[in-house]
KEMI-43530 format. One record per residue (C-alpha): y, x, z. Coordinates in pm, whole numbers, plus 50000, padded with zeros to 5 digits. Each point is the difference from the previous one (the first is absolute). Example, Ala and Ser with C-alpha at 12.3 -4.5 7.8 and 13.67 -1.06 7.14 Angstrom:
<rs>
495505123050780503445013749934
</rs>
This chain:
<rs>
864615074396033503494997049900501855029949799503044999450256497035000050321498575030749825503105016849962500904995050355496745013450093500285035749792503875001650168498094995950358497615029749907503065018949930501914991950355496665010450144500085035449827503674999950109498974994050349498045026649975502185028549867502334990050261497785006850314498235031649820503295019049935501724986550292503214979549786502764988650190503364979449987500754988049628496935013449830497964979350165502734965149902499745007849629496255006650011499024965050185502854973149935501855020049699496244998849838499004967250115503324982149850500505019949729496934994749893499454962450065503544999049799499235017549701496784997549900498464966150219502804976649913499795007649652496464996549993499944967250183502874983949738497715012049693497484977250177502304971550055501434999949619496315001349882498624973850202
</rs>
């Protein structure tokens, strides 16, 4: 399995632990934007990307 598919995978885990703060304590309005889409493109931005040119420049 790639490095960049793995990543992707732990990030998913997270949004799913978001998720779930968000229906247990009831989140509303921008809380809820930064902790699906502000996680989900911060982190494909900052640490996938990264990760996936490492693997181009090696291969």
């Amino acid at each position: 399995m790639k490095k960049t598919t793995k990543l992707r995978l732990v990030g998913g885990v997270v949004l799913l632990f978001n998720l779930w703060l968000i229906g247990r304590y009831n989140l509303e309005g921008i809380p809820i934007l930064l902790l699906t889409f502000g996680f989900a493109a911060g982190y494909e931005y900052l640490v996938v990307r990264p990760a996936s040119r490492t693997t181009e420049k090696s291969e």
